[in-house]
C-alpha positions as CSV (number, residue, x, y, z in Angstrom):
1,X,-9.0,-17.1,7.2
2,X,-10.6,-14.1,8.4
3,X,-14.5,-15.2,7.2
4,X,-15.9,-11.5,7.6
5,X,-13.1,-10.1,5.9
6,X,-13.1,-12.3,3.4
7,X,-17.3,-11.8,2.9
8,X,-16.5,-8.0,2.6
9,X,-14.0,-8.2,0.1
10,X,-15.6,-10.7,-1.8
11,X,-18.9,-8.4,-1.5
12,X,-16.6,-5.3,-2.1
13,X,-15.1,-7.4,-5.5
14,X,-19.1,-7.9,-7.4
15,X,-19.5,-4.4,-6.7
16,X,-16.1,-3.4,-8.3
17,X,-17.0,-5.4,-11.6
18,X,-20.3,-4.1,-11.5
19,X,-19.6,-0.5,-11.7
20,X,-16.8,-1.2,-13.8
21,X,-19.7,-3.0,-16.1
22,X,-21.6,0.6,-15.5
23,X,-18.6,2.8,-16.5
24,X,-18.2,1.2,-19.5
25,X,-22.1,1.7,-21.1
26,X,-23.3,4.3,-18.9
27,X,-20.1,7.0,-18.9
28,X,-20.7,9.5,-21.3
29,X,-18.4,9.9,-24.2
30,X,-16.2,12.7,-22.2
31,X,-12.7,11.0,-21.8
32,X,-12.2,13.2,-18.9
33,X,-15.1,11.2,-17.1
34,X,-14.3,7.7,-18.4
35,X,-10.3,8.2,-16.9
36,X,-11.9,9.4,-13.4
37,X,-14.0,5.6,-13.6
38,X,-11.0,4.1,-14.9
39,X,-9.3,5.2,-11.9
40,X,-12.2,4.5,-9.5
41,X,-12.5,1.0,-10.5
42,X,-9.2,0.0,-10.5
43,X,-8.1,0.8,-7.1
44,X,-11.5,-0.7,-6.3
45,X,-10.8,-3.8,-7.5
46,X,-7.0,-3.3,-6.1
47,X,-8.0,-3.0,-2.5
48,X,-10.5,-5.4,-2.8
49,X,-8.2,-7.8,-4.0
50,X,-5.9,-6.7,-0.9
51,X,-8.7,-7.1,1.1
52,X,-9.2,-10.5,0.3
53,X,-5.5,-11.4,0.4
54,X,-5.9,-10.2,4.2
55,X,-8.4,-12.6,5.0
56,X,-6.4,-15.0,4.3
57,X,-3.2,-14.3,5.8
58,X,-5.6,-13.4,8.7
59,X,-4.2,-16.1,11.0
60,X,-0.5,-14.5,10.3
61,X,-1.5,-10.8,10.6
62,X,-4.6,-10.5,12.8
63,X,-4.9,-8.6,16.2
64,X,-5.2,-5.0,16.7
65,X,-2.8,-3.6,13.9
66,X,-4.0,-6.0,11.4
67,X,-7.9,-4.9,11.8
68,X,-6.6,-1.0,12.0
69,X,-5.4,-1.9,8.6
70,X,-8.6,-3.6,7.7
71,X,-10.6,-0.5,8.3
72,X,-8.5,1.8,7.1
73,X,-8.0,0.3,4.0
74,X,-11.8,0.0,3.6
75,X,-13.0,3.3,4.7
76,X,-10.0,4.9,2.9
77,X,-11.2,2.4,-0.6
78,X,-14.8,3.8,0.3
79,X,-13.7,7.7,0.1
80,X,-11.7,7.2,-2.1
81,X,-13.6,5.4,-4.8
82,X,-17.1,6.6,-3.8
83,X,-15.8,10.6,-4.2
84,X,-13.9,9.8,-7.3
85,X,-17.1,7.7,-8.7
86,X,-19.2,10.8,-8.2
87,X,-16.7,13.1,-9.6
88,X,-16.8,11.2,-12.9
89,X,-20.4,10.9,-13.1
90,X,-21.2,15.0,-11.7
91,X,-18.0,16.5,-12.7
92,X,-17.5,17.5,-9.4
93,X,-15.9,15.9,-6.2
94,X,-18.8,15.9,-3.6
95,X,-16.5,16.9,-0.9
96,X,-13.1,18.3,-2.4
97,X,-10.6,16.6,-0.1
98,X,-12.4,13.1,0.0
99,X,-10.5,11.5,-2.8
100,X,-7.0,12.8,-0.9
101,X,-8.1,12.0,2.9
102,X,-9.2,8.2,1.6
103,X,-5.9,7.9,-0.6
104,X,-3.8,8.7,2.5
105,X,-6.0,6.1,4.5
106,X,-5.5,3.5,2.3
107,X,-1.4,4.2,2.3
108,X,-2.0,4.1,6.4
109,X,-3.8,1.2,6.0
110,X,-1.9,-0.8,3.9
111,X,1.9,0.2,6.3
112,X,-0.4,-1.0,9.3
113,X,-1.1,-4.2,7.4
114,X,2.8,-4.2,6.6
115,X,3.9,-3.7,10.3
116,X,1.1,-6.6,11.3
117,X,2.9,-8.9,9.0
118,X,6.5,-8.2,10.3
119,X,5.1,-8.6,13.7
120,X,3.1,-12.1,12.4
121,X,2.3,-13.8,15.0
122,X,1.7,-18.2,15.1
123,X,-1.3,-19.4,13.2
């Protein structure tokens, strides 16, 4: 297992289910803004979980591809999330194209992670 990883996704996870806990008494009535939570916090918990599910396949998908995955998953989770986040609670993306530029890192990240696991290497 991949300790860091693991302490990052685990870190990563509490702060999932504590927005989530914030979206749900703090969102405004507006059902546009509780969907763009909605959406924030589940593919924040969905990557975290991946995250997690990384660290401990680490021994199996580690090296270089696996921890471009890592990171691009994360950042991509991060852009993706944070921008969407903000969206719901200003009504406007921060930066228009964050949302799309961290979705398309988290696809990237996620094919790297698949070409690490075909690759695998011995534990």
């Amino acid at each position: 297992m991949n300790r860091p990883v693991a302490a990052i996704a685990a870190l990563s996870l509490s702060l999932a289910v504590a927005l989530g806990a914030v979206g749900a008494h703090a969102i405004g009535s507006e059902p546009a803004a509780r969907e763009l939570w909605r959406t924030a916090s589940f593919w924040h918990t969905a990557n975290s979980l991946g995250l997690l599910a990384i660290a401990a396949l680490w021994p199996h998908i580690g090296g270089r591809l696996g921890l471009a995955g890592v990171l691009a998953v994360g950042f991509g989770a991060l852009a993706f999330c944070g921008s969407v986040y903000i969206q719901a609670v200003r009504g406007s993306a921060p930066v228009p194209m964050l949302a799309p530029v961290g979705g398309t890192l988290q696809i990237l990240g996620w094919l790297l992670v698949a070409v690490a696991c075909l690759r695998g290497r011995a534990p």
